[in-house]
N, C-alpha and C positions, 0 to 999 in steps of 0.2 A: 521239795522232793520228799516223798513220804518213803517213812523209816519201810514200809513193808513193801515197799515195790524194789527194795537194793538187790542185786544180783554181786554176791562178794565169793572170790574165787581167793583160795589158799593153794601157794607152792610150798611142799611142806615133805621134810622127811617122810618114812613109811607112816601112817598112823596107826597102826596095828603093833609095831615097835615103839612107841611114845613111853618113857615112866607116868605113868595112868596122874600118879599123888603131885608131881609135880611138873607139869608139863606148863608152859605157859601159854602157850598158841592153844591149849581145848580151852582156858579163859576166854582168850578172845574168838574162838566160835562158836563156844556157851552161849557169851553175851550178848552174838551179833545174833542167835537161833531167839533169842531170847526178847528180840526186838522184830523180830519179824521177817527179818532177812534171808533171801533163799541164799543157801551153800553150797560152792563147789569146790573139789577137790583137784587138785593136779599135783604131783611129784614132778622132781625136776626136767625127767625123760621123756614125759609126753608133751613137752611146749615143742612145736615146729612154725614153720615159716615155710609157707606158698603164697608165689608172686609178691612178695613183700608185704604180707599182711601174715598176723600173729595168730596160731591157733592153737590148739590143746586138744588130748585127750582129755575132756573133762567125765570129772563123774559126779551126778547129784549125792551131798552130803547131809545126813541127818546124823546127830551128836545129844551122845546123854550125857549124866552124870551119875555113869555106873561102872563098878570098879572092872567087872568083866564083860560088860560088852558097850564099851563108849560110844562108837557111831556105826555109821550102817552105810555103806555106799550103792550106789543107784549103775546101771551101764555106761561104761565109759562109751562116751561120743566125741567126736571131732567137731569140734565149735569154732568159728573164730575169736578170741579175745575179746574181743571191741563188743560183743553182746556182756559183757561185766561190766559193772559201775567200776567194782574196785579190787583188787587185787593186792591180797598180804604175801611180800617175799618173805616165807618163815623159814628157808634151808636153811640147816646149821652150817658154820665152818667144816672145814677147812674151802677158803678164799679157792677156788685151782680153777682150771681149766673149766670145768663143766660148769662150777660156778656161776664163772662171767660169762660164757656163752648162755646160759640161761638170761641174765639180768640183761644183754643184750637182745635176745628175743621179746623180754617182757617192753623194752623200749619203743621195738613197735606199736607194740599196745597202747604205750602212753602216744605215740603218736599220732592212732585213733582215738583217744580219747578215754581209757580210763585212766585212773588212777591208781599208781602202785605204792606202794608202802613199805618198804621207804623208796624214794625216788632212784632210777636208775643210776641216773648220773652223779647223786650222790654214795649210794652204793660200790661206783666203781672207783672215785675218786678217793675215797675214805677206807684206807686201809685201819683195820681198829687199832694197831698198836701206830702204825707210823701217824694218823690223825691229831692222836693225842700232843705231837711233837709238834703240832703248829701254833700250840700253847707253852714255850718254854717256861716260862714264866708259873707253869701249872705245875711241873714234871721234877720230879728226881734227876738226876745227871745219868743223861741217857747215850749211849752209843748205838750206831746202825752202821756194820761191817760185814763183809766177807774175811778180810784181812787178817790172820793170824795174829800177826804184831802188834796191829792198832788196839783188837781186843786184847791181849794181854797186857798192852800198854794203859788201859783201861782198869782193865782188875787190879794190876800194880798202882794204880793212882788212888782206886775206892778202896781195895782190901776185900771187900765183900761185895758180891758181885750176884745177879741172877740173870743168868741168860737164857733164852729162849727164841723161839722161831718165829715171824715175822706172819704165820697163818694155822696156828695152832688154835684151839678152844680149849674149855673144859679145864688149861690147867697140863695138856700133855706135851711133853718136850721140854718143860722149863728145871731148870738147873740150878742150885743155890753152888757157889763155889766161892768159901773161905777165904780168911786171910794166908792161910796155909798153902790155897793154890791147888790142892791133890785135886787129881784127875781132870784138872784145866783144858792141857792139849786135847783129852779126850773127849770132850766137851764137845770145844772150839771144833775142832776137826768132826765129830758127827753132826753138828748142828749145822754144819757151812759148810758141809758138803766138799770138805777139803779145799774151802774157797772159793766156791763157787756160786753160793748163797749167801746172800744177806742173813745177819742175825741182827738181835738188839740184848744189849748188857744194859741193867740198870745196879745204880747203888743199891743194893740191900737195905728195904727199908723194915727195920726189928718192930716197928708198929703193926707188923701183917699179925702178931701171936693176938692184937685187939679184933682182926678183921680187917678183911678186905670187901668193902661196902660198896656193893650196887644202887647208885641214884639211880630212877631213873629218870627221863622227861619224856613228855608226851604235851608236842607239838611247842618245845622250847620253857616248858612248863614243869618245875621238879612232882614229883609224885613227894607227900609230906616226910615219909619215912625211909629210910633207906635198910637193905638187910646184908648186916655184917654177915662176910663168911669166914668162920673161925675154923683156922686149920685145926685140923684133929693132931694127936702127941705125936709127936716126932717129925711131923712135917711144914714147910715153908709155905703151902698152895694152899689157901681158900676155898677154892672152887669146890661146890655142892659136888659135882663130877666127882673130886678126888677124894671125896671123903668129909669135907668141914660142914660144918652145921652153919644154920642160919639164924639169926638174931635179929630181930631190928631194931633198928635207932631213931632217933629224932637227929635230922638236920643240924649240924650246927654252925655257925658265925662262920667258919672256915671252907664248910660244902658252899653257903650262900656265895661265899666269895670265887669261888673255881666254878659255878655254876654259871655268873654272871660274867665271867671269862669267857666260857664257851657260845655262849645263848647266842648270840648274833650269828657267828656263822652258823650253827644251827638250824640260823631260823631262814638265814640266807640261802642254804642248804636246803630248803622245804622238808628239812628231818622230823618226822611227825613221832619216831619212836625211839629212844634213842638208851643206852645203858652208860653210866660212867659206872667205869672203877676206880676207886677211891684209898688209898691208903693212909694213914696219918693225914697229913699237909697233903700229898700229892697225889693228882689222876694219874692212872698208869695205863688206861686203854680208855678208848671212846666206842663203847658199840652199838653199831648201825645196824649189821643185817638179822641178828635174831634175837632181841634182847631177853632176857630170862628175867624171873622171880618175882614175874607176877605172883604167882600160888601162896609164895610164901608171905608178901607182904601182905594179902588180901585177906590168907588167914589169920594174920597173928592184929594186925590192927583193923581189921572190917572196911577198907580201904575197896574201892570198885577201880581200880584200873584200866580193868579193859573198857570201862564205860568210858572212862576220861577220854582213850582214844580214840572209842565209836564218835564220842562226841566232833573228835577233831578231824575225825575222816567226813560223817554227813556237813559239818562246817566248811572244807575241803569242795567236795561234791557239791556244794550249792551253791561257793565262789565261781567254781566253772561251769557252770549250767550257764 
């Protein structure tokens, strides 16, 4: 399959609203423009379904690398899917409703035949914080409740406690809550919705002031560096989102060991792109649907990322031919 005959289609937030300097999806439409691959554009609102086959508003995409005017969109047209080789799910969190009924239309697609990234069915099975929990063995001592009790019974066991919401990104929703306990109920009760939502409490792990490190892989493969995010003073959350800076690091003995943990199902999984979060000793999230920092790792060590992917989507593409 020649790299310049691919037809790749992106579901992707606004691009007009992307942070220009550190976006990770224009990496990977730079590099696929960059090989030759025509692009198209769709947002989550123009995927539909007539008579059981999967279309879009699409629109032809052309992409620079300039800070004020990045891509350039062509007439949105109704297409059916199945004219794409392959299709990148890039929408950010929040998990909801619209979501999954998007990743559900793109299923059709794969049903005709292309390829999406990352797979549906893994998409919908792989919640990014509860994923992680199929690796106990990886994780700090986690709780997933609605239950008032059980979570306080929880934070009275660890003392130090972070809780947050089970479809949150970026870092928004999460709680650090003391041995002291202040504002616990208050917590508990917005987060769960007065019980009626699932949350997750993890032990407070005090390694987050070194970073909170993004592996990633790409197609069960670690990328060599990973980039710590270092909360900024006075806060608990890593996340570039919230404010912490990014660093990277070199791999070590203990990433190799949590990596060769997960890799199997991973790869079982058909996960071709995948984000750990990493704290000290332990993963705290597994992310499937839009993983970040390409930009930063590609800048600071000359690392091609989004190459490594292209490679493993045409590798993908020429298995199923």
């Amino acid at each position: 399959m020649s790299q310049s005959s691919l037809h790749l289609g992106v579901v992707m937030d606004s691009i007009a609203d992307i942070a220009y300097k550190k976006d990770s999806t224009m990496a990977l439409l730079w590099a696929a423009q960059d090989r030759g691959y025509t692009l198209y554009y769709m947002e989550q609102e123009d995927l539909f379904l007539n008579a059981g086959q999967a279309y879009a508003r699409i629109r032809p995409l052309t992409v620079q690398r300039d800070p004020v005017r990045w891509f350039e969109l062509g007439e949105a047209d109704a297409r059916p899917l199945a004219e794409l080789d392959a299709i990148l799910m890039r929408k950010d969190p929040p998990v909801d409703a619209d979501f999954i009924n998007a990743v559900h239309l793109l299923g059709f697609a794969e049903r005709e035949g292309v390829l999406v990234v990352n797979p549906t069915t893994a998409l919908l099975q792989c919640n990014e914080k509860l994923f992680a929990q199929q690796f106990p063995q990886c994780c700090a001592p986690t709780l997933v409740s609605s239950q008032a009790d059980v979570l306080r019974a929880f934070h009275a066991e660890h003392g130090d406690v972070i809780f947050k919401p089970l479809d949150g990104m970026g870092g928004t929703g999460i709680f650090h809550i003391g041995p002291e306990g202040r504002n616990l109920g208050a917590v508990i009760e917005q987060l769960s919705l007065r019980g009626k939502r699932q949350i997750m409490a993890q032990r407070y792990l005090p390694e987050i002031k070194d970073g909170d490190t993004r592996i990633l892989l790409v197609d069960g493969e670690p990328v060599p560096y990973g980039l710590a995010r270092i909360p900024s003073a006075g806060e608990t959350r890593g996340n570039l989102a919230a404010g912490g800076r990014g660093v990277t690091r070199e791999l070590t003995q203990r990433d190799h060991w949590l990596i060769e943990q997960v890799q199997p199902m991973i790869r079982e999984k058909g996960l071709l792109f995948v984000g750990l979060d990493v704290i000290g000793d332990y993963i705290t999230e597994i992310n499937v649907t839009s993983p970040t920092c390409v930009r930063e790792i590609d800048d600071q060590r000359g690392t091609n990322v989004a190459g490594l992917l292209l490679d493993a989507i045409e590798r993908r593409l020429t298995a199923m031919a």
